[in-house]
KEDRENKE-540078 format. One record per residue (C-alpha): residue in three letters; residue number from 1; x, y, z. Coordinates in Angstrom, 3 decimals. Layout:
KEDRENKE-540078
{gudren = ala	kolpa = NUM	X = X	Y = Y	Z = Z}
...
***
This chain:
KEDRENKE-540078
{gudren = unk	kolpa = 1	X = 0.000	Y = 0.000	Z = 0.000}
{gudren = unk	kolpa = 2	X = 1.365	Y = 3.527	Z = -0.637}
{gudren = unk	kolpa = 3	X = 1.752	Y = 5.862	Z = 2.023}
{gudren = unk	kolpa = 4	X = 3.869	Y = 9.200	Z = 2.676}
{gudren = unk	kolpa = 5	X = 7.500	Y = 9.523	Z = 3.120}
{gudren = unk	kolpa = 6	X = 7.862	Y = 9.453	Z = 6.717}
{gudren = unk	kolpa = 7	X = 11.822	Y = 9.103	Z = 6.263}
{gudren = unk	kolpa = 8	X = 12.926	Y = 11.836	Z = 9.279}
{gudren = unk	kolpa = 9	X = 9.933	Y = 10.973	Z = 11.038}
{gudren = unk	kolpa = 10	X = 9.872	Y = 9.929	Z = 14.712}
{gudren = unk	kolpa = 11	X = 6.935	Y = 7.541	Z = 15.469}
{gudren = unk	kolpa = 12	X = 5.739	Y = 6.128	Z = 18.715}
{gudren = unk	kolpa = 13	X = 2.715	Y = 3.671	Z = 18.732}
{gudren = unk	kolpa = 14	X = 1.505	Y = 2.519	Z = 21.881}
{gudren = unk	kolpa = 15	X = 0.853	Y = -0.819	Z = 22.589}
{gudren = unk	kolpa = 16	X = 2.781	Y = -1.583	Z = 19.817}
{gudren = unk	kolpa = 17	X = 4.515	Y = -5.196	Z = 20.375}
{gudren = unk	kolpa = 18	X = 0.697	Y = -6.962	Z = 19.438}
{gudren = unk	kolpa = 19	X = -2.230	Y = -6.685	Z = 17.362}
{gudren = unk	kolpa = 20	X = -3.310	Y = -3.176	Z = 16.015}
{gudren = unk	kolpa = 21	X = -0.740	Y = -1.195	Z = 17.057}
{gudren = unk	kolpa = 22	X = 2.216	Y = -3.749	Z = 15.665}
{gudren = unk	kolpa = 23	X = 0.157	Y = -3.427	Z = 12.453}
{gudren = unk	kolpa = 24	X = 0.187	Y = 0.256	Z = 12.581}
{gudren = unk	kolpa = 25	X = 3.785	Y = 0.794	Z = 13.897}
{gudren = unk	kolpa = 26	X = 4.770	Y = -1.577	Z = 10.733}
{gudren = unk	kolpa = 27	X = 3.215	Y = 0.598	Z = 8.498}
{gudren = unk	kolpa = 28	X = 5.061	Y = 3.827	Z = 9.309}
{gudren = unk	kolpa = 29	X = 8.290	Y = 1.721	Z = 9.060}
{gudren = unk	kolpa = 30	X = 7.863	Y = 0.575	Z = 5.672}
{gudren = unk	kolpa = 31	X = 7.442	Y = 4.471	Z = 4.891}
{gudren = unk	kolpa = 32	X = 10.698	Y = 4.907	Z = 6.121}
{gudren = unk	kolpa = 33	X = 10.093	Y = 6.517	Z = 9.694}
{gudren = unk	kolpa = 34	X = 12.451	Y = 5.677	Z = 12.966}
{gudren = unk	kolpa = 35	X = 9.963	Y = 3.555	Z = 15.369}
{gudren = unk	kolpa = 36	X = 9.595	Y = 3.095	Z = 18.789}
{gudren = unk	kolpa = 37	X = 7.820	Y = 0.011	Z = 19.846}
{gudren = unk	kolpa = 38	X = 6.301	Y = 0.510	Z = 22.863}
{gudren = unk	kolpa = 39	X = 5.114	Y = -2.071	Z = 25.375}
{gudren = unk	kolpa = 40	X = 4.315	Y = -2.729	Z = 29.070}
{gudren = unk	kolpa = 41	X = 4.945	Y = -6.156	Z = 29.822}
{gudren = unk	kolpa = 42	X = 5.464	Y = -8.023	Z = 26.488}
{gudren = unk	kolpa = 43	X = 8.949	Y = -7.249	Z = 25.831}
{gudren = unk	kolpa = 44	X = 9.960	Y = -9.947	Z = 23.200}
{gudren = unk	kolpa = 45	X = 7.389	Y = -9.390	Z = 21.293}
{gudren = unk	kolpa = 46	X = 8.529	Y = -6.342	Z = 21.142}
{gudren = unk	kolpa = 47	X = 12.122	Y = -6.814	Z = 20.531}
{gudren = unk	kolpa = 48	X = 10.211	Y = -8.939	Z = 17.200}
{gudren = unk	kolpa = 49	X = 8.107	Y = -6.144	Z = 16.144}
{gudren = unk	kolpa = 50	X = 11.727	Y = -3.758	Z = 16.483}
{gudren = unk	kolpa = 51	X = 13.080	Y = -6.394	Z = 13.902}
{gudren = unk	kolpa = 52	X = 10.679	Y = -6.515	Z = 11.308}
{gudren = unk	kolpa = 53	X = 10.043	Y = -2.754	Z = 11.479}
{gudren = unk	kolpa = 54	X = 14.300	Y = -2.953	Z = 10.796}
{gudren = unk	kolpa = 55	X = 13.067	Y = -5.793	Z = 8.316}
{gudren = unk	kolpa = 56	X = 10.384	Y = -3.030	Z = 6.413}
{gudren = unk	kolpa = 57	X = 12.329	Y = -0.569	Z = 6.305}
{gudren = unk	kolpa = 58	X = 12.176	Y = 1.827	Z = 9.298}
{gudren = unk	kolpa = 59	X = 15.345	Y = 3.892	Z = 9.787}
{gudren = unk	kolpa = 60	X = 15.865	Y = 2.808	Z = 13.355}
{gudren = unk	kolpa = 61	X = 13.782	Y = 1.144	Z = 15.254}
{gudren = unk	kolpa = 62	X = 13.520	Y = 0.259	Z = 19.293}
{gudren = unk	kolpa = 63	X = 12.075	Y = -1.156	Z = 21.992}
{gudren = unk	kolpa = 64	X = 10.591	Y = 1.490	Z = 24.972}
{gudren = unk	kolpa = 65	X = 8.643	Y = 0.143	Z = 28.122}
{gudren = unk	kolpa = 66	X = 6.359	Y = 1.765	Z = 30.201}
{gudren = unk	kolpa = 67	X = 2.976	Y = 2.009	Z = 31.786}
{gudren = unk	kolpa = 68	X = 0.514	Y = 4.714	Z = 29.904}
{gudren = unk	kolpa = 69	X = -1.453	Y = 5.193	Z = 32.891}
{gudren = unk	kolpa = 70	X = 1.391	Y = 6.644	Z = 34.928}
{gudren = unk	kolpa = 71	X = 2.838	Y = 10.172	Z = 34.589}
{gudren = unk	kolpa = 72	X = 6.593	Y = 9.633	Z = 35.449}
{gudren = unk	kolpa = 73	X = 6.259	Y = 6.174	Z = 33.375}
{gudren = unk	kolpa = 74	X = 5.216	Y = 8.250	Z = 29.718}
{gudren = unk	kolpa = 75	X = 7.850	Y = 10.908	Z = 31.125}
{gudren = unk	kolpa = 76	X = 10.274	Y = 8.398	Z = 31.346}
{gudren = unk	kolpa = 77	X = 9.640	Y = 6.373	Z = 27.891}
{gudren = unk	kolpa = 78	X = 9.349	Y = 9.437	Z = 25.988}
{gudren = unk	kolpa = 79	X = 12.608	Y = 10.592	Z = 27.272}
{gudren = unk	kolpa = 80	X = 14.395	Y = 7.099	Z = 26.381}
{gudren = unk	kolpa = 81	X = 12.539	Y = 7.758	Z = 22.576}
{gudren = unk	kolpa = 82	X = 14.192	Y = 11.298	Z = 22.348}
{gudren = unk	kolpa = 83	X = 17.720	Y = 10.037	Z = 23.439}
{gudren = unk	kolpa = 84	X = 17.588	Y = 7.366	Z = 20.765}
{gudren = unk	kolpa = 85	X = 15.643	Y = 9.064	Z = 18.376}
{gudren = unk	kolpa = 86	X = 15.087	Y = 11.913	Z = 18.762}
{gudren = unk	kolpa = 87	X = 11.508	Y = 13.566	Z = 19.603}
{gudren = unk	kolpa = 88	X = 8.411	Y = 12.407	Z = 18.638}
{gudren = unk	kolpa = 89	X = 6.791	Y = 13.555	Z = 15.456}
{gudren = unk	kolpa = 90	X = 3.451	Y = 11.343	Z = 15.190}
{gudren = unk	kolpa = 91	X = 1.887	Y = 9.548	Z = 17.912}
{gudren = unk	kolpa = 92	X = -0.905	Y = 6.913	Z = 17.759}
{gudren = unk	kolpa = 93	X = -2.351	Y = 6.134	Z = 21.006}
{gudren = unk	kolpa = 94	X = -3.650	Y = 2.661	Z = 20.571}
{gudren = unk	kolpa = 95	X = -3.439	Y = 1.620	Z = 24.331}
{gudren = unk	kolpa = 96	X = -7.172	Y = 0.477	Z = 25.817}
{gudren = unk	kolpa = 97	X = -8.303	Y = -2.613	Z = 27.625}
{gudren = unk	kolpa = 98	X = -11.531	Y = -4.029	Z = 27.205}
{gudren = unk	kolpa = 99	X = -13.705	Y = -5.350	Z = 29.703}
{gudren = unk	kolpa = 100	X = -16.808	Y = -7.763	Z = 28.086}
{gudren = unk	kolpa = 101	X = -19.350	Y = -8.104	Z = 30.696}
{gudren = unk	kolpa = 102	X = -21.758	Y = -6.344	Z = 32.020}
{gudren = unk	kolpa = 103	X = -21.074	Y = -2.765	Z = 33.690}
{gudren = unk	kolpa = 104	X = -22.716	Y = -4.213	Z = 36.956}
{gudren = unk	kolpa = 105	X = -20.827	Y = -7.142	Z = 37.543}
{gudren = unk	kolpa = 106	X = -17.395	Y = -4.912	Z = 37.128}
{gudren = unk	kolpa = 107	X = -14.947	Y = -4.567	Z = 40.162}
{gudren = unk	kolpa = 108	X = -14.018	Y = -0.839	Z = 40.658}
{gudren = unk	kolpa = 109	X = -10.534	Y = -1.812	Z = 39.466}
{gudren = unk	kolpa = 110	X = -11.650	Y = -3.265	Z = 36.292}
{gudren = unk	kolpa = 111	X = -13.762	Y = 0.262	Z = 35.813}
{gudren = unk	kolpa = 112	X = -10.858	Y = 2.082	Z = 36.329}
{gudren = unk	kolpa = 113	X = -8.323	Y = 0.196	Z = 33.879}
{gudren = unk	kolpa = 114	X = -10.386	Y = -0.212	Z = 31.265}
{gudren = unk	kolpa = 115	X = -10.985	Y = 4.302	Z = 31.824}
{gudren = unk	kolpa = 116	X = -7.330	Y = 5.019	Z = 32.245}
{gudren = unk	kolpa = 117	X = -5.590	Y = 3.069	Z = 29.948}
{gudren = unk	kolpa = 118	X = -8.302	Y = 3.865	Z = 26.831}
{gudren = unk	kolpa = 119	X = -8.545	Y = 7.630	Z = 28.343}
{gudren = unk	kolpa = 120	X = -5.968	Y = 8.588	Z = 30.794}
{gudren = unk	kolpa = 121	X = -2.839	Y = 6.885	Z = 28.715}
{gudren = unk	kolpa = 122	X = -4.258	Y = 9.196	Z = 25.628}
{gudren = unk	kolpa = 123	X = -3.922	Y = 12.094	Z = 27.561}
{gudren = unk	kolpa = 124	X = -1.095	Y = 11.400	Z = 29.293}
{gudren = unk	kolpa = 125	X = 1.277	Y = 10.538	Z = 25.822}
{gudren = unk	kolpa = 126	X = -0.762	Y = 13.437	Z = 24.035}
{gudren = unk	kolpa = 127	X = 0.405	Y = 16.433	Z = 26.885}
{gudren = unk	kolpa = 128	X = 4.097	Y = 14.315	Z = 27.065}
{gudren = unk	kolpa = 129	X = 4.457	Y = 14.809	Z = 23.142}
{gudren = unk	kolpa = 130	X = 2.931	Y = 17.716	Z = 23.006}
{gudren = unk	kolpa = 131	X = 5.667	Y = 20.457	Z = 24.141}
{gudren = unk	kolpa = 132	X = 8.077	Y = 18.995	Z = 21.627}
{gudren = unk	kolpa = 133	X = 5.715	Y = 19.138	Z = 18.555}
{gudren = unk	kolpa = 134	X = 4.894	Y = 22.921	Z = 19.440}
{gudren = unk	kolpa = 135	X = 8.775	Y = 23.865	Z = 19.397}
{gudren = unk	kolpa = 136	X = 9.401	Y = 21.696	Z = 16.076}
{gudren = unk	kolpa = 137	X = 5.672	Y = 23.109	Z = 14.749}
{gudren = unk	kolpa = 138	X = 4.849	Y = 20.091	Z = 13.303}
{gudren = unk	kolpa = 139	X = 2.962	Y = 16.646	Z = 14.711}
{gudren = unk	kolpa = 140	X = 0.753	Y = 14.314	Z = 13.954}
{gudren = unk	kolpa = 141	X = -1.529	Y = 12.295	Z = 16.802}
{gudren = unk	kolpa = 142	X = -3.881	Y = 9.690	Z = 15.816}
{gudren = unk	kolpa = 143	X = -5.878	Y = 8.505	Z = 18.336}
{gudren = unk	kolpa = 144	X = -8.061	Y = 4.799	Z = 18.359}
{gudren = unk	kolpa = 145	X = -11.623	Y = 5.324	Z = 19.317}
{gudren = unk	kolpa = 146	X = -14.363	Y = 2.764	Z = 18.396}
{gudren = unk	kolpa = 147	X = -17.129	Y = 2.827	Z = 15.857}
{gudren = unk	kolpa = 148	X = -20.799	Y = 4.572	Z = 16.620}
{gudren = unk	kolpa = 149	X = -19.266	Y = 5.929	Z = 19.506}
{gudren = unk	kolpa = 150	X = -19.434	Y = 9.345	Z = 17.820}
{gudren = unk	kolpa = 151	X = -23.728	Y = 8.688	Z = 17.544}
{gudren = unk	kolpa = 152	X = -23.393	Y = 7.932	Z = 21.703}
{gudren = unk	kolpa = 153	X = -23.585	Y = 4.004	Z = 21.283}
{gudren = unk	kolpa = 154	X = -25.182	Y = 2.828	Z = 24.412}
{gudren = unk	kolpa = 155	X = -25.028	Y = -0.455	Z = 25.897}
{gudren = unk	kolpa = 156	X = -25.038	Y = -2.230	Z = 29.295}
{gudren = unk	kolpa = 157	X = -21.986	Y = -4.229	Z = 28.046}
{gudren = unk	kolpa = 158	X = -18.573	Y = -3.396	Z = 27.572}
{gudren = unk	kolpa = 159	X = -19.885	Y = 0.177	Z = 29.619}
{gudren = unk	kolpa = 160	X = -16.544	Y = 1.602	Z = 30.611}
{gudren = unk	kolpa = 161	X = -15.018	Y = 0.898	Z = 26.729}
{gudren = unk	kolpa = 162	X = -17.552	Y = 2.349	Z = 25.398}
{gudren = unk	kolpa = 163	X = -17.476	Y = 6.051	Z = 28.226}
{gudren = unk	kolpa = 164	X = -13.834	Y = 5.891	Z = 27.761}
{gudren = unk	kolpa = 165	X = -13.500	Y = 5.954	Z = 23.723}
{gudren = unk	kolpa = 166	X = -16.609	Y = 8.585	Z = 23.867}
{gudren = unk	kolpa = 167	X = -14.093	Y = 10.295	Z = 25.776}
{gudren = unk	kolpa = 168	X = -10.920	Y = 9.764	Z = 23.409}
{gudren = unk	kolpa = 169	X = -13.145	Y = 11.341	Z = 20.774}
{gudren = unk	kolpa = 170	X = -13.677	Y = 14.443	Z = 23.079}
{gudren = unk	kolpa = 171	X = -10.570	Y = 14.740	Z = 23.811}
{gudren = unk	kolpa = 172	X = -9.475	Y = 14.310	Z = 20.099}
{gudren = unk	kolpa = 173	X = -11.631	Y = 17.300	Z = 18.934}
{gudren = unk	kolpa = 174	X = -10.871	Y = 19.832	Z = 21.813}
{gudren = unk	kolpa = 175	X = -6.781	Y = 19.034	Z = 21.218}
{gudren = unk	kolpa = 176	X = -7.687	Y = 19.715	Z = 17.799}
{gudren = unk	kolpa = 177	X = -8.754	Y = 23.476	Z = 18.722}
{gudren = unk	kolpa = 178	X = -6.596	Y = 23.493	Z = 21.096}
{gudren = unk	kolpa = 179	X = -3.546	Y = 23.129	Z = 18.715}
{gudren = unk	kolpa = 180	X = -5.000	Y = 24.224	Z = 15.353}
{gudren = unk	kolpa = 181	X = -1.831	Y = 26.986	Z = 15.624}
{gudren = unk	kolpa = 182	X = 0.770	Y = 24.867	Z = 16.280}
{gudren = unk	kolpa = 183	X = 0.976	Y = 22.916	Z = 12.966}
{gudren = unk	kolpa = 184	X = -0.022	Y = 19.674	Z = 14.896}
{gudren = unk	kolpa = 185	X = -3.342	Y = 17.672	Z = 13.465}
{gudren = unk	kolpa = 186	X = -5.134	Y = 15.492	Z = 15.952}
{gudren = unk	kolpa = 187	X = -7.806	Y = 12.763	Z = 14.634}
{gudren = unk	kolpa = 188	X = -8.990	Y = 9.741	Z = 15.422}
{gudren = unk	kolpa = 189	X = -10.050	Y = 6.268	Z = 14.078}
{gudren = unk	kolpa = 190	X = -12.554	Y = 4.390	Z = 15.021}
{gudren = unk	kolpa = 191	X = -12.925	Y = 0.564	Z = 14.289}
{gudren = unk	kolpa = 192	X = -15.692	Y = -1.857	Z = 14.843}
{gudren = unk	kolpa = 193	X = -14.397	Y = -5.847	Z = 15.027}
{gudren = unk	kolpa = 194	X = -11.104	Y = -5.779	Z = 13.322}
{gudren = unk	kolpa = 195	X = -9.490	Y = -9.491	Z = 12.683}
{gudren = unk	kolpa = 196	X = -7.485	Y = -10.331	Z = 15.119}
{gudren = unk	kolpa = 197	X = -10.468	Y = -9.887	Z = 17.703}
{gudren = unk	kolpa = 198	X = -10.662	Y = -12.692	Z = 20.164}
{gudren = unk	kolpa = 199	X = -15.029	Y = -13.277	Z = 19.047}
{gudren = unk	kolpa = 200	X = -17.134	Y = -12.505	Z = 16.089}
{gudren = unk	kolpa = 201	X = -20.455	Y = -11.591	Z = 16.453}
{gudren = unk	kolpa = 202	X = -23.263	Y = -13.791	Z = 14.013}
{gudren = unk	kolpa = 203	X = -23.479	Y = -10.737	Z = 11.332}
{gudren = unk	kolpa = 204	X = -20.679	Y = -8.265	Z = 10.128}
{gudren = unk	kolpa = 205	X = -20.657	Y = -5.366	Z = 7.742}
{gudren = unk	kolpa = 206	X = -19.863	Y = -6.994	Z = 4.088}
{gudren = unk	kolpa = 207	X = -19.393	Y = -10.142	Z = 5.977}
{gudren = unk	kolpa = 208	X = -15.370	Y = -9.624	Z = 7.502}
{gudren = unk	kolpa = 209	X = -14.214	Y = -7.385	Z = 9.850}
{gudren = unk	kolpa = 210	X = -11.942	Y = -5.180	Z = 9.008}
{gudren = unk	kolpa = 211	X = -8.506	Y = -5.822	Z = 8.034}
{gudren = unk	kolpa = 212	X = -5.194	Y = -4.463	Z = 8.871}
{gudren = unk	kolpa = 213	X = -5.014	Y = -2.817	Z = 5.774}
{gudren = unk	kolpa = 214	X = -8.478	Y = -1.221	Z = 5.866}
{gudren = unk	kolpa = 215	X = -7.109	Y = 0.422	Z = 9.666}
{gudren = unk	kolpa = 216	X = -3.546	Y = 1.390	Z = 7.952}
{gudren = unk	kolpa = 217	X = -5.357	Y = 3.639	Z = 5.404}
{gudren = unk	kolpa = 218	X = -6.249	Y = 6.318	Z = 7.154}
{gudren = unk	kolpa = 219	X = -3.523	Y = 6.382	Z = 9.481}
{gudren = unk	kolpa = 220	X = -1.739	Y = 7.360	Z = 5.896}
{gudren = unk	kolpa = 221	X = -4.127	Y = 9.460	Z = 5.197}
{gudren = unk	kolpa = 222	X = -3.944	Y = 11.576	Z = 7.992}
{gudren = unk	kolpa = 223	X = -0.232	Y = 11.346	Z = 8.017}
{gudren = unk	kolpa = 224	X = -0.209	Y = 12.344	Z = 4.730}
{gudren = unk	kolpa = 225	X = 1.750	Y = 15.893	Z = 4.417}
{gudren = unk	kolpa = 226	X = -1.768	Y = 17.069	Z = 1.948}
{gudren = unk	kolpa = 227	X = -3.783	Y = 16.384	Z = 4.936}
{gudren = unk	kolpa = 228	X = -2.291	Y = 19.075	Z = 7.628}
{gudren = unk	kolpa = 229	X = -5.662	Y = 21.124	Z = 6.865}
{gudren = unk	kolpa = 230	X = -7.447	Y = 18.063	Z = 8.566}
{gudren = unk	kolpa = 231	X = -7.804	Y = 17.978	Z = 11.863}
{gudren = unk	kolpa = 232	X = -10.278	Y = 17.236	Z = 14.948}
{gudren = unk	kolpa = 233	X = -11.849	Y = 14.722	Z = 12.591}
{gudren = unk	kolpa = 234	X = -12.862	Y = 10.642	Z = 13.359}
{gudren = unk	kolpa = 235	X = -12.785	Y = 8.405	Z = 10.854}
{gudren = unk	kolpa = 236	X = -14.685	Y = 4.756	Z = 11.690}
{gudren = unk	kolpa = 237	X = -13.840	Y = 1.955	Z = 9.712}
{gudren = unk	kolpa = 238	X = -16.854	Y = 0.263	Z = 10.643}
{gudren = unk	kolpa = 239	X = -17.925	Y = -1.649	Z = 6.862}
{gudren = unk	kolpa = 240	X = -21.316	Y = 0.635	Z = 7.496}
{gudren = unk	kolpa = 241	X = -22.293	Y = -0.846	Z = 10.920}
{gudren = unk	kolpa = 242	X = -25.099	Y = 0.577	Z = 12.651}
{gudren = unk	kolpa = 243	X = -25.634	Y = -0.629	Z = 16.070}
{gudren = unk	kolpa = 244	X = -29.278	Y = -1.365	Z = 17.171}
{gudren = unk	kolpa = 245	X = -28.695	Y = 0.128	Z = 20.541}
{gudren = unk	kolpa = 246	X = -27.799	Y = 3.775	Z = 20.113}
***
């Protein structure tokens, strides 16, 4: 798939050693870009996602631990990124836990992970990046929200996902304003059952979910140097789902 020249780029995906954000992080290195594969606690398959970024083409890659939800953790793996690297030019915040069962039977603890790593980490790597991009007047940060969470989808299941990537999407538009100045465009992306998901619900849009690929376009869209007029937007790569609950 074509994509921009990201050669001089610094990326950092979160949650980058599995799934979506390996994916995503791949992408940008066959574009050329210097990666930094992050990861809390699955560090060789991070060190694997480092060599096949390598592998694709990145012009550095490495490996950068850390826990989202912690503010001297991000301070501390984005400074270990800007020693190696150098600072950080696009960010995708792909961190977010999921918790499938019903808001009632949650534990307070498994409320407050599933809100801080989808919300809190966002934040968190957004403000850490942010100082950086303003002095180099130029970033890109892409964050993952979830589709038909724009239209206020509404269910008793999966109830802290679904609060915490209404929030992302918030957060995504007023960083947007916030920034429109600063030559830094913030967006979002919002998928429904991608396919590495764990279950597969009876019906899907066009009968898949969506692919890799289908997630990687408009991450090169927005990264795309013709699209620095767009920003605050949310793209959902849904296949045309529409939830019955809304």
């Amino acid at each position: 798939m074509d994509g921009p020249d990201l050669t001089g780029r610094t990326v950092l995906v979160t949650g980058s050693a599995k799934g979506v954000g390996r994916e995503l992080l791949l992408a940008t290195a066959e574009r050329g870009a210097a990666t930094a594969v992050h990861y809390h606690t699955s560090a060789e398959a991070a060190r694997d996602v480092a060599e096949r970024a390598r592998d694709r083409g990145a012009s550095a890659a490495m490996t950068v631990q850390g826990d989202v939800t912690d503010p001297e953790s991000v301070d501390g793996l984005f400074a270990a990124v800007e020693a190696e690297l150098g600072s950080v030019d696009v960010l995708v915040n792909n961190v977010g836990d999921f918790a499938p069962a019903h808001w009632s039977d949650l534990e307070f603890e498994t409320w407050n992970r599933v809100l801080e790593t989808n919300l809190n980490g966002t934040y968190l790597c957004s403000k850490r990046a942010l100082p950086e991009m303003r002095e180099t007047e130029y970033g890109r940060i892409v964050n993952i929200g979830y589709a038909s969470s724009e239209q206020g989808l509404v269910s008793p299941e999966n109830f802290p996902y679904f609060v915490a990537k209404k929030g992302v999407l918030m957060f995504t538009r007023m960083l947007a304003a916030d920034t429109q100045d600063d030559g830094i465009t913030v967006n979002a992306i919002s998928p429904y059952v991608v396919e590495n998901s764990d279950e597969f619900p009876e019906e899907l849009p066009r009968d898949r979910p969506a692919s890799f690929e289908d997630l990687i376009a408009p991450l090169y869209f927005y990264l795309d140097p013709d699209s620095g007029y767009v920003s605050g937007e949310n793209l959902e790569v849904d296949g045309g789902w529409l939830p019955e609950t809304v």
